[in-house]
C-alpha positions, 0 to 999 in steps of 0.5 A, a space after each residue: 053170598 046166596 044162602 041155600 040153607 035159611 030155615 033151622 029145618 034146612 039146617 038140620 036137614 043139611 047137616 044130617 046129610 052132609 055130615 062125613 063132609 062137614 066133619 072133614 072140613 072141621 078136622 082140616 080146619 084144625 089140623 094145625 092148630 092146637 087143641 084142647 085135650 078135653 071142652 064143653 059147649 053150652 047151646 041155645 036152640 030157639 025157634 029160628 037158630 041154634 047158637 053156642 052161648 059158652 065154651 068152657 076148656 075145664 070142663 066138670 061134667 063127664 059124670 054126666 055123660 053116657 057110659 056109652 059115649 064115655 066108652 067111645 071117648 076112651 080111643 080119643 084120649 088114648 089118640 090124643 094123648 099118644 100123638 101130644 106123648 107118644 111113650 106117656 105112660 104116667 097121667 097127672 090130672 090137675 083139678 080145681 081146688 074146690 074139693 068140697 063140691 062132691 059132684 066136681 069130684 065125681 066128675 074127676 073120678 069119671 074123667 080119671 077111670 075113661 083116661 085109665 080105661 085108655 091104657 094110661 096110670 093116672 095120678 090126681 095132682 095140685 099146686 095148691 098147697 092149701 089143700 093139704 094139711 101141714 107135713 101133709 102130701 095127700 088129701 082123701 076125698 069121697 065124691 058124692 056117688 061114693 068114688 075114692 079120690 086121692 090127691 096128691 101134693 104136685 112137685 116141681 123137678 127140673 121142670 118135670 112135674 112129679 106125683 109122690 116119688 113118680 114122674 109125669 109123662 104128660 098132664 091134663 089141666 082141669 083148673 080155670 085158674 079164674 085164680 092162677 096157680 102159684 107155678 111158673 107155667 114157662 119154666 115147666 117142662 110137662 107137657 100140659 094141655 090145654 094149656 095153663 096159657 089159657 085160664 081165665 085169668 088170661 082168656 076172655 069171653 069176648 075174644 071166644 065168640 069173636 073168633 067162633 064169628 069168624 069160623 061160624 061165617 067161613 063154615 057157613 060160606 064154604 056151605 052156603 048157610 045162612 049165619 044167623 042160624 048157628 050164631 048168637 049176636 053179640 056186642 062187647 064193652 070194656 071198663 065197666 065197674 059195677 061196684 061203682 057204676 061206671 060205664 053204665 051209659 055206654 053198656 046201656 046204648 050197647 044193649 039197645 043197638 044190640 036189640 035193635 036188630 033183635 025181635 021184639 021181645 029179645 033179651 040181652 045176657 050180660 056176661 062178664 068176660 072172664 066169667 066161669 061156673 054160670 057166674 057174673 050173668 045177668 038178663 036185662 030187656 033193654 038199655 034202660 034196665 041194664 043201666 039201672 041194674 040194682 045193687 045186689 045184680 051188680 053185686 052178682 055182676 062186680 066179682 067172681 069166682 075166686 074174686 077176679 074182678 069184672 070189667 069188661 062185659 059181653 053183650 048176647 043176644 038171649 036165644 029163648 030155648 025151646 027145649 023141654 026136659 020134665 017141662 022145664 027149659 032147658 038146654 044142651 052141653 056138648 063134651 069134646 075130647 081133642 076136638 071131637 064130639 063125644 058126648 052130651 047132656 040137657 041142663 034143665 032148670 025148674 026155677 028158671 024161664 026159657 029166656 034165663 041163665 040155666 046154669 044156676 041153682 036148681 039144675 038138673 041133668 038128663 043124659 044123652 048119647 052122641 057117640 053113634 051119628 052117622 051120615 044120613 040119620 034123620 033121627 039123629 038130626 038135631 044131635 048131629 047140629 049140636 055136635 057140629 057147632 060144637 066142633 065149630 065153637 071149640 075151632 075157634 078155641 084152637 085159635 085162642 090157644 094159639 093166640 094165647 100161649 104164643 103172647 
């Protein structure tokens, strides 16, 4: 294939200028696959590429969007909702059960009032009994901003799930279930998106990026880019144990060949596959590094959250980002709504270089709006690539979805 577009300035060019047509082109590509009711993208500008580093299907950001772009995502959720429900009345949001983060809660006070705005009653459910007291069927929480959540105890009738005395029309999943919820996901009868197939005691990273390659590669083909401009390169490795170093020597040869067709200067991240919350992340410069990685980075490395165990790895090409925000690096997260751009932010992290993980303590974030693109906005030129390689990295979760949930 014969590139038209090779330079990032091309990119951003093409993009803001064929952006009608490339959205038309997604929307096709996903027409008959399931979607994700609700994702993120984490992505990495550097000075030759843009590139998704992370796709997450839970997202816990929406208090960070816009309340702009929070409006425009309002239509989508009550479109998406309709088409999965078409008579859904009663909501139930299935949330993660570390109610003690109080930004997570204003996350799902956000997340509960842009559903309710769609037309929609919405109830805050868990499985996880050991959230509630004992006798106890509600839990009271107060976010961080001061927004009133109640939880309430999920019941199982018939399959049907039931919030109190009131029956679910249709359930929004926001739990990684990196430790699985104690329900017979098979025997539910709720439609429940996206779907509990998909937690990261099932999902792996490695699987994510080899089909965002596959998608990224048919897009760049119908469009004559160049690939390596939308894409981190990536390599994986599988029975690690890090508490016992073992497959060390091959993770290290891994990272070498991997920097091998690097700059010089590159580095690779080393990200467990089932990895979540910027969890089980380290940064190495070579081989060497990698297989000598000291005992509290394998510590950091070995175990998750929710204690899931790492063994395999994902080997990625460190996309050194360029972006500011205050003068600290950062990076941009794009937020999806049944597969459609909706919003966005910068994570940014003064404790952190331009080649380090981000997501981790001492970040911040800066909004910024997305809602309004349009075809031929050249000063919206680098929101527009943003949005499309989201789109094209939560493509490629419609094909895990599919993959997964029919196992």
């Amino acid at each position: 294939m014969t590139s038209k577009v090779n330079t990032k300035e091309e990119l951003e060019c093409f993009m803001t200028h064929h952006w009608n047509e490339i959205n038309l082109y997604i929307d096709e590509k996903m027409k008959e696959l399931p979607h994700p009711i609700h994702s993120s993208v984490d992505i990495r500008e550097s000075k030759t590429k843009f590139a998704p580093v992370d796709h997450n299907m839970y997202p816990a950001g929406f208090n960070n969007l816009c309340n702009l772009d929070l409006d425009a995502s309002i239509p989508i959720f009550e479109k998406a909702i309709k088409k999965l429900r078409p008579n859904a009345e009663e909501i139930a949001i299935i949330p993660e059960s570390n109610t003690k983060n109080t930004f997570y809660l204003d996350h799902l006070a956000i997340l509960g009032k842009t559903i309710r705005d769609a037309g929609f009653n919405v109830h805050m459910v868990s499985f996880d009994n050991a959230l509630f007291a004992e006798n106890e069927n509600v839990i009271d929480l107060v976010s961080f901003s001061g927004f009133d959540l109640r939880i309430e105890k999920a019941e199982l009738k018939d399959g049907e799930i039931y919030s109190a005395k009131t029956k679910v029309d249709f359930a929004v999943l926001n739990n990684d279930q990196s430790n699985p919820l104690p329900v017979e996901w098979a025997q539910v009868k709720t439609p429940i998106h996206p779907t509990p197939f998909v937690g990261w005691f099932n999902r792996q990273k490695i699987k994510h990026f080899e089909y965002y390659r596959q998608v990224a590669n048919e897009f760049c083909e119908k469009f004559l880019i160049n690939p390596d401009l939308i894409q981190a390169r990536f390599k994986k490795v599988e029975d690690v144990d890090f508490s016992k170093q073992q497959g060390f020597d091959q993770m290290g040869k891994e990272v070498d060949e991997l920097l091998d067709g690097l700059p010089e200067g590159n580095k690779v991240f080393i990200k467990a596959s089932q990895g979540t919350y910027g969890m089980g992340i380290s940064v190495v410069g070579s081989g060497e590094e990698a297989v000598n990685m000291n005992r509290k980075a394998r510590k950091k490395m070995d175990v998750g959250k929710n204690k899931i165990k790492f063994t395999s790895v994902l080997l990625q090409e460190g996309v050194d980002t360029i972006l500011k925000y205050d003068d600290m690096p950062a990076e941009v997260a794009i937020y999806l709504v049944d597969g459609k751009s909706v919003g966005g932010f910068m994570r940014a992290n003064s404790e952190r270089s331009a080649s380090a993980n981000l997501n981790a303590k001492g970040m911040v974030f800066k909004k910024f709006c997305i809602s309004e693109i349009r075809e031929d906005q050249d000063h919206k030129a680098k929101e527009s690539v943003y949005s499309v390689i989201a789109r094209l990295a939560t493509l490629a979760s419609c094909h895990e979805i599919e993959e997964l949930q029919n196992k």
